[in-house]
C-alpha positions as protocol buffer text, in pm:
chain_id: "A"
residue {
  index: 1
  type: UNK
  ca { x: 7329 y: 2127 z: 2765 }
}
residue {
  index: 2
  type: UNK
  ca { x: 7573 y: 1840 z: 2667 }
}
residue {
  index: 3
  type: UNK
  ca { x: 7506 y: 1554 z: 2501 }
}
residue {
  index: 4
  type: UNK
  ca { x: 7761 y: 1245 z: 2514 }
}
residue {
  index: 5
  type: UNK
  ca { x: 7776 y: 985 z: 2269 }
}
residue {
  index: 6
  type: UNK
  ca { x: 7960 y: 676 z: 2320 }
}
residue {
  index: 7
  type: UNK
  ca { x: 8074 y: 385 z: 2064 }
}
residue {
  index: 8
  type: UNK
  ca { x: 8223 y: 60 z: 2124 }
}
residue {
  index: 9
  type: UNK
  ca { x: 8249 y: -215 z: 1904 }
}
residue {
  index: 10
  type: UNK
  ca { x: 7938 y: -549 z: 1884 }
}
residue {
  index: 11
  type: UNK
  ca { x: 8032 y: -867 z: 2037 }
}
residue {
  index: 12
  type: UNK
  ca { x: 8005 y: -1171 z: 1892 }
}
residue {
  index: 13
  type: UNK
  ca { x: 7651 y: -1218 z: 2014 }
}
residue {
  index: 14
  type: UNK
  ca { x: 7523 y: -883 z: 1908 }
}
residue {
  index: 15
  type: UNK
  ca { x: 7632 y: -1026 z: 1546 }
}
residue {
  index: 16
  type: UNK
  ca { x: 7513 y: -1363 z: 1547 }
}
residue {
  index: 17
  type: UNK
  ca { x: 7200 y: -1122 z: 1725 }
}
residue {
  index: 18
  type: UNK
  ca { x: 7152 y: -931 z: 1406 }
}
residue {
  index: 19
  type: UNK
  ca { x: 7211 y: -1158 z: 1118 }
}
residue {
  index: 20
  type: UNK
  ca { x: 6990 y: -1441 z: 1253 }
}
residue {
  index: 21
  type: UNK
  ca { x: 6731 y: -1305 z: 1486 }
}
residue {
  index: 22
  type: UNK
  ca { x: 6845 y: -1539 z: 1717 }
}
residue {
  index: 23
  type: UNK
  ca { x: 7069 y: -1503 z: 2062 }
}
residue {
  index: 24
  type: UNK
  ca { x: 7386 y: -1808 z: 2064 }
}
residue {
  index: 25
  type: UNK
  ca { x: 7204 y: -2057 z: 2303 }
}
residue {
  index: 26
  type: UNK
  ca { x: 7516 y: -2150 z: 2540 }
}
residue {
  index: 27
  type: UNK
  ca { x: 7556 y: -2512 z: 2474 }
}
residue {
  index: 28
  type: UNK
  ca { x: 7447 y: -2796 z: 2767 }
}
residue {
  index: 29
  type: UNK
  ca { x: 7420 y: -3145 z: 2724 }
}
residue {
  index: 30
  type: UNK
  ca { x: 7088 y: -3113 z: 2569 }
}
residue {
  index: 31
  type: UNK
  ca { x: 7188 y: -2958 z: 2240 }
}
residue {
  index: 32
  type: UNK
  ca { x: 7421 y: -3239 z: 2138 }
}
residue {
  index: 33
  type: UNK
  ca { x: 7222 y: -3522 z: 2188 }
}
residue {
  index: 34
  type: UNK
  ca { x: 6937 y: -3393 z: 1962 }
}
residue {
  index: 35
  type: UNK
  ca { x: 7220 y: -3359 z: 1709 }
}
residue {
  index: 36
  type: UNK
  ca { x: 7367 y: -3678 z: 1745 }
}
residue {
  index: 37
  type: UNK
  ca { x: 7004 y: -3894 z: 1726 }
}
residue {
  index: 38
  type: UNK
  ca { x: 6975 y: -3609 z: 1457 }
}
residue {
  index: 39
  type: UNK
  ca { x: 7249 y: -3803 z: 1259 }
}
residue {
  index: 40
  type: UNK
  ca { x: 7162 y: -4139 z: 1360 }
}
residue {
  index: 41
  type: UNK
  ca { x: 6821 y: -4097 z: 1266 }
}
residue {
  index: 42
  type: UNK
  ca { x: 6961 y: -3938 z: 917 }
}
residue {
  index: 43
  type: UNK
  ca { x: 7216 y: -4244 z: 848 }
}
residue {
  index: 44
  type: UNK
  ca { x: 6938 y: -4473 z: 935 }
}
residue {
  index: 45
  type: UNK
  ca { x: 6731 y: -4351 z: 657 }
}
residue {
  index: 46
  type: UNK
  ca { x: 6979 y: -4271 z: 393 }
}
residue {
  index: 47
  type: UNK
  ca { x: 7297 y: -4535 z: 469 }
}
residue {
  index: 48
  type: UNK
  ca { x: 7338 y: -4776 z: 180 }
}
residue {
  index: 49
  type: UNK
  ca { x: 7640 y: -4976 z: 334 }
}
């Protein structure tokens, strides 16, 4: 009986998998506008000019 073992290096996502429990969410539209009213929300709040 053989047994074969095979190696081959992580991707990036098997990484980003292991450090932060989290699969890469492939970005759509979506994503960046909670980040922009994110940071218009955040300057609203904390802008002094």
């Amino acid at each position: 009986m053989a047994l074969s073992v095979r190696m081959q290096r992580p991707t990036l996502n098997d990484v980003f998998l292991k450090l932060t429990g989290k699969g890469i969410r492939h970005g759509g539209h979506g994503d960046s506008n909670e980040i922009k009213d994110a940071i218009r929300a955040y300057r609203r709040r904390f802008d002094r000019g």
